[in-house]
C-alpha positions as CSV (number, residue, x, y, z in Angstrom):
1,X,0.0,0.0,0.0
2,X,1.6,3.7,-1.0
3,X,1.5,5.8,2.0
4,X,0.9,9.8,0.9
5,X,4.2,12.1,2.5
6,X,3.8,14.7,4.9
7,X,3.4,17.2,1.9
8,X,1.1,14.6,-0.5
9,X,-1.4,14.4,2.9
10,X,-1.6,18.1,3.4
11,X,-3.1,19.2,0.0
12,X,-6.1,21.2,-0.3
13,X,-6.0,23.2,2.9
14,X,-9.1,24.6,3.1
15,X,-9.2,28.9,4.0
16,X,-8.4,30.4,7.2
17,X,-11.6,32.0,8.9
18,X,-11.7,35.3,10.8
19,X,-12.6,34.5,14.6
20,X,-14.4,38.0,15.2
21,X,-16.3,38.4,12.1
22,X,-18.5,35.7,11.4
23,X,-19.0,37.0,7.8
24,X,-16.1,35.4,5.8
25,X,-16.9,37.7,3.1
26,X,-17.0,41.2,4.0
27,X,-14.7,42.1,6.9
28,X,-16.1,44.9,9.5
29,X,-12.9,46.9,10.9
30,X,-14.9,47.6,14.2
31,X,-15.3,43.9,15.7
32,X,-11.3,43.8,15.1
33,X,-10.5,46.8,16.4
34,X,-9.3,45.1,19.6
35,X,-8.4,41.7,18.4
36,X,-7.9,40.5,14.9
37,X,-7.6,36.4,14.9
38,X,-7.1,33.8,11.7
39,X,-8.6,30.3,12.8
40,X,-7.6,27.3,11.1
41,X,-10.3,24.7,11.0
42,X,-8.1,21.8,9.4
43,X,-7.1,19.1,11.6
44,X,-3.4,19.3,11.8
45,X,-1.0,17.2,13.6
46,X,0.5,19.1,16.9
47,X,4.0,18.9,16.1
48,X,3.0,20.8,12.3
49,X,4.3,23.9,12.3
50,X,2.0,26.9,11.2
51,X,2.0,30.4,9.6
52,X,-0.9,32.7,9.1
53,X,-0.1,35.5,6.2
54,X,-2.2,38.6,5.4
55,X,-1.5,39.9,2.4
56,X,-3.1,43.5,1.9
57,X,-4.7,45.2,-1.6
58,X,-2.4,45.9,-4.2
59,X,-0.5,49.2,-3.8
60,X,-0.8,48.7,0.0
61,X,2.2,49.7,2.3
62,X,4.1,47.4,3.2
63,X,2.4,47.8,6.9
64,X,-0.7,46.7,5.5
65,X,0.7,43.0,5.2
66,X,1.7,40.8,8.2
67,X,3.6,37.2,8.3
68,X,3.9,35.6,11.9
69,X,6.2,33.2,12.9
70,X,5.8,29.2,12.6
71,X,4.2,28.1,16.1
72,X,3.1,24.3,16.4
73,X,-0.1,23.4,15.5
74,X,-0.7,21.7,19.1
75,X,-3.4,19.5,20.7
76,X,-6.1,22.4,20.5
77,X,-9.1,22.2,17.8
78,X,-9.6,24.4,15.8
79,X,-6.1,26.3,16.2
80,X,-6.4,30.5,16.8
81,X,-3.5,32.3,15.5
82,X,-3.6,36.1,16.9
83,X,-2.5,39.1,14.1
84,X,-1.7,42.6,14.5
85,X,-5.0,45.0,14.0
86,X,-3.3,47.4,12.7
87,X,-3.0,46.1,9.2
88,X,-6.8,46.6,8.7
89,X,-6.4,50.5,8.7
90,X,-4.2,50.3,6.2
91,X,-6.9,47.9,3.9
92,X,-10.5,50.0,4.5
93,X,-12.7,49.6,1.0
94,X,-9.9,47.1,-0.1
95,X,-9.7,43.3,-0.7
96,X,-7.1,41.2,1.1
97,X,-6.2,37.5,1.6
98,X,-5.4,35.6,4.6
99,X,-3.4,31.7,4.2
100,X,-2.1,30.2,6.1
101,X,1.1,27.9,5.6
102,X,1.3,24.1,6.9
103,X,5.2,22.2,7.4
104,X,5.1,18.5,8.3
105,X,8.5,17.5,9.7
106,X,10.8,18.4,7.1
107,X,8.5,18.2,4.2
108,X,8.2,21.2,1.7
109,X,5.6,24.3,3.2
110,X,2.0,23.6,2.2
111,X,-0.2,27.1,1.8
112,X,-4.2,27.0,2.5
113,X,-6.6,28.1,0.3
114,X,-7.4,32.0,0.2
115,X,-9.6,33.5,2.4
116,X,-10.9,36.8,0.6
117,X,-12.3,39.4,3.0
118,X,-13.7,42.7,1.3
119,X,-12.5,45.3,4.5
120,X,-15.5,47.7,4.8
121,X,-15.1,51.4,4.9
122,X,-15.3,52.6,8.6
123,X,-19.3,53.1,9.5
124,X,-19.9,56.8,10.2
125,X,-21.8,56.4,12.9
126,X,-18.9,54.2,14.1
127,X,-16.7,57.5,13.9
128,X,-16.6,60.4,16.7
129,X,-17.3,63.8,15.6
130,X,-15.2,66.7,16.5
131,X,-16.4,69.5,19.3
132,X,-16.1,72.5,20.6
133,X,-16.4,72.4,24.4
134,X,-17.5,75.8,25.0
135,X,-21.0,74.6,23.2
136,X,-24.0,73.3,25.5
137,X,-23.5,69.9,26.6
138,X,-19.6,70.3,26.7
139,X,-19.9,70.9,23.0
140,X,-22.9,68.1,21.8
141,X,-25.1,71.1,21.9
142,X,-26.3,72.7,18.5
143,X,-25.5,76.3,19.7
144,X,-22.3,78.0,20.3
145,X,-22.5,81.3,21.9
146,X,-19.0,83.0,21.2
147,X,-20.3,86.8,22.3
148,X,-18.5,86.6,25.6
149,X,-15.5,84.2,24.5
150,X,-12.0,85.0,24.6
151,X,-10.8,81.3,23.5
152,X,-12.4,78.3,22.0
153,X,-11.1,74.8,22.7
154,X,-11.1,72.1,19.5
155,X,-11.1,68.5,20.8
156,X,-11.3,64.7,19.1
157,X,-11.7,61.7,20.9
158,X,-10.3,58.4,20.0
159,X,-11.8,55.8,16.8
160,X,-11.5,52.5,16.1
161,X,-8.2,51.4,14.8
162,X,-6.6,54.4,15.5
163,X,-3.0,54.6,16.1
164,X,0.0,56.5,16.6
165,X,1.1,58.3,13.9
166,X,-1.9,58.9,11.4
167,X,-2.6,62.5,9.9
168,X,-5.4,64.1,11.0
169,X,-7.0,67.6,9.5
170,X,-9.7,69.6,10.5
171,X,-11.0,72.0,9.2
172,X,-13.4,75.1,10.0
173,X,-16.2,76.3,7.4
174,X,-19.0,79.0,7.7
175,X,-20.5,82.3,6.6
176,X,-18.9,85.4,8.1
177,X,-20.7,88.5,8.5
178,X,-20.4,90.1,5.3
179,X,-21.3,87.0,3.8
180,X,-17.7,86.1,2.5
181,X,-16.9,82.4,2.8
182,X,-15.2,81.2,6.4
183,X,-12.7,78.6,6.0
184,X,-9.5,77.9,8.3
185,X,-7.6,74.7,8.7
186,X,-6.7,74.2,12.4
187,X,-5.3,71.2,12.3
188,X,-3.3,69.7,9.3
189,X,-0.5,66.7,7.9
190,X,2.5,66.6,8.8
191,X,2.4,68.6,11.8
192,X,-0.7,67.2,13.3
193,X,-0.7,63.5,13.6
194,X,-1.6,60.9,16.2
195,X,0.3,61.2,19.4
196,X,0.6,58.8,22.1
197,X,-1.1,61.0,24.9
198,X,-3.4,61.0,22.2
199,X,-3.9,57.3,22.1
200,X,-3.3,56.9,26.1
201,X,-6.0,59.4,27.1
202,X,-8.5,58.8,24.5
203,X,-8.6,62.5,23.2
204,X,-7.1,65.7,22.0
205,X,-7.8,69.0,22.2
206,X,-6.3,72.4,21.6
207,X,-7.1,76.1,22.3
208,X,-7.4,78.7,20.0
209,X,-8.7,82.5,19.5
210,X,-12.2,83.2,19.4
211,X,-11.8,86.7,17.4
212,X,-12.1,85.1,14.2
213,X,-15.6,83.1,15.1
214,X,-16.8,86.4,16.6
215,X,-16.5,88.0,12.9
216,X,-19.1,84.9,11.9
217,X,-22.7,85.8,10.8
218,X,-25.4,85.8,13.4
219,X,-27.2,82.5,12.8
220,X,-25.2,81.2,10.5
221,X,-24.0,77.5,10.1
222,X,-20.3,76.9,11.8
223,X,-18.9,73.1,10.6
224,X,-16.5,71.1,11.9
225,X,-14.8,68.7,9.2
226,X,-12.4,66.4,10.4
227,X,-10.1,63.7,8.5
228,X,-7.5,61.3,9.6
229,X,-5.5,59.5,7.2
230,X,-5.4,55.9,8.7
231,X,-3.3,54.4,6.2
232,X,-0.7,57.0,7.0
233,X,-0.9,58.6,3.9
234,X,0.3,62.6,3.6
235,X,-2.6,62.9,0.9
236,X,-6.0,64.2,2.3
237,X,-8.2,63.0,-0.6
238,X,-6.8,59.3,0.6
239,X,-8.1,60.2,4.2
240,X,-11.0,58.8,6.4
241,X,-13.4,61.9,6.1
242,X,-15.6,61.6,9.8
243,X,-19.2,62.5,10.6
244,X,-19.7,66.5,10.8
245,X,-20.2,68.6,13.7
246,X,-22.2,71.6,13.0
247,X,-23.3,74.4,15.0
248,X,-25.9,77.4,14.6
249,X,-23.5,80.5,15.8
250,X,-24.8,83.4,17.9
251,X,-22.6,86.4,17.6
252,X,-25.6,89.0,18.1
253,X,-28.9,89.1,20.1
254,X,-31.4,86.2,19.0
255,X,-34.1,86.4,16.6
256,X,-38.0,85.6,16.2
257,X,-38.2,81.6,15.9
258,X,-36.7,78.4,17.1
259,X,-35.6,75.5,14.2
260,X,-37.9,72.9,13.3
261,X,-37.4,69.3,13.4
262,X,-37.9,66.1,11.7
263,X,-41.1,64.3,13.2
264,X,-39.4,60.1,11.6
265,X,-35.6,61.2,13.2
266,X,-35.7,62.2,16.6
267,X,-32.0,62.7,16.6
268,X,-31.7,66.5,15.1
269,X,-28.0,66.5,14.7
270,X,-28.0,63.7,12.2
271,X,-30.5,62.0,10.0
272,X,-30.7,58.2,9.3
273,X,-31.9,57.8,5.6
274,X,-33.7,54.6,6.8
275,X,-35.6,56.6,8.9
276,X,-36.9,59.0,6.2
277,X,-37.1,56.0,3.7
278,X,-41.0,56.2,3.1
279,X,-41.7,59.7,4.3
280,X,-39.9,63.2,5.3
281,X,-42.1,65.5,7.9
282,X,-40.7,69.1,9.4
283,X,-42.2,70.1,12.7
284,X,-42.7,73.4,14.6
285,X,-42.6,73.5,17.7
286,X,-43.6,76.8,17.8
287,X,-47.4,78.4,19.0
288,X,-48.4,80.1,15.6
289,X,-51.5,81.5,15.4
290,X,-53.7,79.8,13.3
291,X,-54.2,82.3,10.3
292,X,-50.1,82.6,9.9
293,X,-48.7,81.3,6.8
294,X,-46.0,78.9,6.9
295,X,-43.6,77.3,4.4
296,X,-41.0,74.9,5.0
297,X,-37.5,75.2,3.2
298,X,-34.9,71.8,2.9
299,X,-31.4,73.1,1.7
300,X,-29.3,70.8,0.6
301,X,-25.2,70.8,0.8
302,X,-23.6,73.7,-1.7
303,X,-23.2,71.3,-5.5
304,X,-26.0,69.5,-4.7
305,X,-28.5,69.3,-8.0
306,X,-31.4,71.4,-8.4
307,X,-33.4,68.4,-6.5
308,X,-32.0,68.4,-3.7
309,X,-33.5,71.4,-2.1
310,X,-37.0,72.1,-2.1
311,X,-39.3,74.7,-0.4
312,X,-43.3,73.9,0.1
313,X,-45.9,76.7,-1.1
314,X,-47.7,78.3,2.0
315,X,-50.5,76.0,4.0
316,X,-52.2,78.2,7.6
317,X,-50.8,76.8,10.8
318,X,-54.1,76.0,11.9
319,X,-54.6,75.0,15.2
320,X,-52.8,72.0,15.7
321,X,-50.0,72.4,17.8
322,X,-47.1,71.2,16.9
323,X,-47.5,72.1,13.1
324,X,-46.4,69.1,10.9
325,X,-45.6,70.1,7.3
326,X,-44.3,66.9,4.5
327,X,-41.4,67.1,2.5
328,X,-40.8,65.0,-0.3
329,X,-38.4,62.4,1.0
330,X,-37.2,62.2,-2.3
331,X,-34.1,64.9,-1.5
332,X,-32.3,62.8,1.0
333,X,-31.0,61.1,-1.3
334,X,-29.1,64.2,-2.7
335,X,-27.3,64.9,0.4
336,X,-25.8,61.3,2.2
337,X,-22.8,61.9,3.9
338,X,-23.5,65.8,3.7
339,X,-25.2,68.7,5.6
340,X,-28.4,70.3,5.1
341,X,-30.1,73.0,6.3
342,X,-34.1,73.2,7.1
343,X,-36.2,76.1,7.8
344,X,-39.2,77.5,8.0
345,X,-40.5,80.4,7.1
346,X,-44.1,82.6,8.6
347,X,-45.8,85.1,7.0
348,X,-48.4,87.1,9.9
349,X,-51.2,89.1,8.0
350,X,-49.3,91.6,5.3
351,X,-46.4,91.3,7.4
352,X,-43.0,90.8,5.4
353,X,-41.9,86.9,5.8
354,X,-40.0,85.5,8.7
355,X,-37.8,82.9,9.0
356,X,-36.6,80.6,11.5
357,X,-33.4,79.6,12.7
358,X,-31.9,76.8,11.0
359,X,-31.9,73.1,11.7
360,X,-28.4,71.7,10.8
361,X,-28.7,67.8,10.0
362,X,-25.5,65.7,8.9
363,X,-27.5,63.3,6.5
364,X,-25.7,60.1,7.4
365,X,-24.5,57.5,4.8
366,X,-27.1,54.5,4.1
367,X,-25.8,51.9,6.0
368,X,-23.7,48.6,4.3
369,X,-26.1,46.0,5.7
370,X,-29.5,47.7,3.7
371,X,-27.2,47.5,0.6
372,X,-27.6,44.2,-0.9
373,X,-25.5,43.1,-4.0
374,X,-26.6,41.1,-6.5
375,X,-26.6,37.6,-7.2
376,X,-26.7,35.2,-9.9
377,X,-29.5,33.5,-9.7
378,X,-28.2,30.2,-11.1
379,X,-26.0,29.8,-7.8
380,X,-29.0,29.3,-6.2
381,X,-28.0,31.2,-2.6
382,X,-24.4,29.7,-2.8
383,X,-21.4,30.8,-3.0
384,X,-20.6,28.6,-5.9
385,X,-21.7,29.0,-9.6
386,X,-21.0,26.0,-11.9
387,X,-20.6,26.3,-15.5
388,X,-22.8,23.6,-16.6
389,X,-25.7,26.0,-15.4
390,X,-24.9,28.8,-17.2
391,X,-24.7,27.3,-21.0
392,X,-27.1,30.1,-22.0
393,X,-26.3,32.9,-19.7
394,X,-26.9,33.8,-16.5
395,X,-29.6,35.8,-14.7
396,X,-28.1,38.8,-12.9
397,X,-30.6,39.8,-10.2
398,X,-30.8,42.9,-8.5
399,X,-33.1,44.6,-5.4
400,X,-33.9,47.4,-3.5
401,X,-32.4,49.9,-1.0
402,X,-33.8,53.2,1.1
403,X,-34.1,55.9,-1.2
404,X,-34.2,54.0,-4.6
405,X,-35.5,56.1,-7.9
406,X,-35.3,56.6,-11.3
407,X,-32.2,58.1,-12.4
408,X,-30.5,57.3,-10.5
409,X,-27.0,56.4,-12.1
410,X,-25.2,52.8,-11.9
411,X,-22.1,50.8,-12.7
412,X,-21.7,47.4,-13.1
413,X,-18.3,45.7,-13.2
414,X,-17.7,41.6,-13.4
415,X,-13.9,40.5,-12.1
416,X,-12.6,36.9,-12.8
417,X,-9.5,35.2,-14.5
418,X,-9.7,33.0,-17.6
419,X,-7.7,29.6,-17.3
420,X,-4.3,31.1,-17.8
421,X,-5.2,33.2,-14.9
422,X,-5.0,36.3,-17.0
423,X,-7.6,39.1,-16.0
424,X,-10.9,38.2,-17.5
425,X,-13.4,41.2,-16.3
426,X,-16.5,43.0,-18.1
427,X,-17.9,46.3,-17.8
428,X,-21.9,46.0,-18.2
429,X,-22.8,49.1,-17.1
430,X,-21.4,52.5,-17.1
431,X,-23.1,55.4,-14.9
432,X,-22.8,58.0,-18.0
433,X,-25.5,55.8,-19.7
434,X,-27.1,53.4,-17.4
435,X,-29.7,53.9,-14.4
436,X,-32.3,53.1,-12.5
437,X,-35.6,52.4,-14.2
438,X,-39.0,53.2,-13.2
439,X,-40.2,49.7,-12.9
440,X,-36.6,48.6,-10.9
441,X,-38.0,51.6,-9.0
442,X,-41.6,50.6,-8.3
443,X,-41.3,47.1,-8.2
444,X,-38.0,46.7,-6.0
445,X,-36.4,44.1,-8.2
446,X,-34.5,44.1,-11.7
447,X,-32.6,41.6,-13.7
448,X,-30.2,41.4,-16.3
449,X,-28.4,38.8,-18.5
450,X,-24.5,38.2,-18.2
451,X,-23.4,36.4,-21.9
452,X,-22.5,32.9,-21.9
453,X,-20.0,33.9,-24.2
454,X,-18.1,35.9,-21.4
455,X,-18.9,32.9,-18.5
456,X,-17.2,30.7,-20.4
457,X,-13.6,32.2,-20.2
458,X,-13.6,32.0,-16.4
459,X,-11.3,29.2,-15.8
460,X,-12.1,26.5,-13.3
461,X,-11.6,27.6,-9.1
462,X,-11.2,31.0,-10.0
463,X,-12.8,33.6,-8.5
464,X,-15.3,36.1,-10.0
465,X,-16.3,39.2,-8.4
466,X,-19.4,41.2,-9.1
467,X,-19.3,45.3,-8.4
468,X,-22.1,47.2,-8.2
469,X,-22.1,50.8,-7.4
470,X,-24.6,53.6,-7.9
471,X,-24.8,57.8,-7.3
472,X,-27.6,58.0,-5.3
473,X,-27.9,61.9,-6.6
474,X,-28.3,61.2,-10.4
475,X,-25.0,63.0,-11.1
476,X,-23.0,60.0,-13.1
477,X,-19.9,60.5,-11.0
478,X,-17.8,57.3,-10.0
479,X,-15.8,58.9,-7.6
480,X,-18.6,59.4,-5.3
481,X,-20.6,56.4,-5.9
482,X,-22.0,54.4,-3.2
483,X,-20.3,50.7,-3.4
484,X,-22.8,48.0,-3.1
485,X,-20.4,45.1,-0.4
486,X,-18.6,42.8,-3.3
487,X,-20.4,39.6,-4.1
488,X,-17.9,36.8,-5.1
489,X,-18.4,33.1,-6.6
490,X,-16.0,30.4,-7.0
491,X,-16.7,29.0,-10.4
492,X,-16.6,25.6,-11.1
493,X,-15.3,25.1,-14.9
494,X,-16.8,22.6,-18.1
């Protein structure tokens, strides 16, 4: 009987998995932000000697790749192998792979089977906002007062996966007083970075003059934009932009009425688009008389299209107290990771129109797990697609997510190698020319056919990728597109 060596008996490692994240597809850099661990579910032998590598995107610094050491395998099932967390910031909206490497006494090394892990972008509402603490709240309020300051102190606490070293920015936009543009950079690469009281205390802050906020318009819209380059990169475009902070500045004595606020989104600093998904109501608070006039204005972020802002015509307050006025929900989707502005506006008997102060909303992004890629529906809910069921094409098919309408622009990319693992992709759709439908719109569902002709050229165990992406604003612009998480197959060739 022929007895298999060490090497022989080791082939077909099956792929590492991810001990924190479940989801061996799409990696979430917040469960590893303490931990990051590679578990090898294979059966080894205890005295085999082990070696988990993650290998980061392409173009990646070097710091965004990590070998250990060989350890022995051991008695214990399934074997955990710890790695350093830090690699993930380097890897956010990339793909990576994670093997791991098997020798059996003094055979040749054996590597596993990839694990492929898309790393998600950081979540925004996973990200701290920068404050002022002079503002209520020690700086979560919506107001700051700078009349009677002398000083203003900037602080930012701590994020997932942060670490010493990274770039940060922030920067200071509004409206001064003669209604010139406001915009100062406090903090920028390469003098401010990451320091270790930083990382030890969990914050940083800084003091600075107030003169130049006391020059700002009365009422105006003060925002706090902050960016830290996780990857260590000196280029800001490259950088993690965070969740705004605004406030409503009061450099003179107040005026008439309060802001109004959003009746689906109790939170009135930011707005969840899921929230505003079916409908979009404004609310005053304040006791109008009934015969008063009132219109409601949604501003969107300066660039924003024509659609994005929107002002009702006059309705009476009537008696109802609070007032609740619709919007069309429709402009959300204009503004995601922006700020808006909402007002309302009263006209009393042949008085001349007042309006209110502002509402300041940071439209969050929609989150990752309400945007569902596509699948193939020959695959039938695997992660598999064989070629024998695809001999006339297969059936692309699409859903839904918050805030869907016509127009709205897409892109649709396919990724795979052919036998001689060359590149093998196809571009379906291009945003400049393809969108949204009105029936994918009304009916929540589309489909599209993927060519035989191209399937075919995917050579066997290779992996194809599927890229969807869409500008949520109908402007076909692939830079900011919202990607759709990567759906992958493993395709079994003829």
């Amino acid at each position: 009987m022929n007895v298999p060596s060490a090497a022989e008996a080791l082939i077909d490692l099956p792929p590492p998995s991810i001990k924190e994240n479940p989801d061996n597809t799409n990696l979430n850099p917040v469960v590893v932000k303490d931990t990051l661990t590679a578990v090898v579910q294979y059966a080894l032998q205890p005295t085999d000697r082990i070696s988990v590598t993650w290998t980061g995107a392409t173009g990646t610094p070097a710091e965004g790749s990590y070998t250990t050491g060989f350890v022995e395998a051991g008695s214990t099932y399934p074997r955990e192998i710890p790695l350093y967390t830090a690699m993930v910031a380097f890897n956010l909206g990339k793909t990576v792979t994670v093997t791991y490497t098997v020798i059996r006494e003094s055979s040749e090394p054996v590597t596993s089977l990839p694990l492929t892990l898309t790393v998600l972008p950081l979540a925004q509402d996973a990200l701290p906002r920068p404050f002022i603490t002079q503002a209520p709240d020690y700086g979560a309020g919506s107001v700051l007062d700078v009349r009677d300051l002398t000083e203003f102190t900037l602080r930012m606490n701590g994020w997932p996966l942060i670490a010493y070293g990274q770039y940060v920015w922030l920067h200071l936009k509004g409206t001064n007083a003669d209604g010139s543009l406001f915009n100062v950079t406090y903090w920028k690469a390469p003098t401010d970075n990451v320091s270790q009281p930083w990382i030890r205390y969990g914050f940083h802050q800084q003091n600075f003059s107030a003169s130049p906020l006391k020059g700002l318009k009365d009422g105006s819209t003060l925002t706090l934009e902050f960016k830290a380059a996780l990857g260590r990169s000196l280029n800001e475009d490259e950088a993690v932009r965070f969740a705004l902070r605004t406030y409503t500045v009061r450099t003179l004595a107040a005026v008439q009425f309060p802001p109004p606020s959003i009746k689906e989104n109790p939170d009135n600093t930011n707005l969840n688009p899921v929230a505003v998904k079916d409908s979009l109501t404004a609310v005053v608070q304040y006791a109008l008389q009934p015969t008063d006039r009132i219109s409601v204005t949604w501003t969107g972020a300066a660039g924003t299209p024509a659609e994005g802002t929107y002002t009702t015509g006059f309705v009476e307050a009537g008696s109802t107290h609070p007032r609740e006025i619709p919007l069309r929900n429709a402009v959300v989707a204009f503004s995601l990771g922006k700020t808006v502005t909402v007002t309302y506006t009263v006209i009393r008997e042949n008085s001349e129109p007042v309006t209110s102060l502002p509402l300041t909303l940071n439209v969050q992004t929609v989150p990752a797990d309400k945007l569902i890629a596509p699948v193939i529906t020959q695959a039938n809910g695997t992660a598999v697609l064989d070629l024998k069921d695809v001999l006339e094409g297969a059936t692309l098919l699409f859903g839904s997510w918050p805030l869907i309408a016509a127009g709205q622009r897409v892109w649709l990319d396919l990724e795979g190698r052919n036998a001689n693992g060359d590149t093998h992709n196809l571009t379906m759709w291009v945003g400049g020319r393809n969108s949204v439908t009105r029936g994918w719109a009304s009916s929540g569902s589309f489909s599209t056919y993927v060519a035989y002709s191209y399937l075919r050229e995917l050579g066997d165990g290779s992996t194809l990728s599927i890229r969807f992406k869409l500008n949520m604003d109908k402007v076909a612009n692939l830079a900011t597109a919202v990607a759709f998480p990567v759906r992958t197959y493993t395709v079994l060739g003829l």
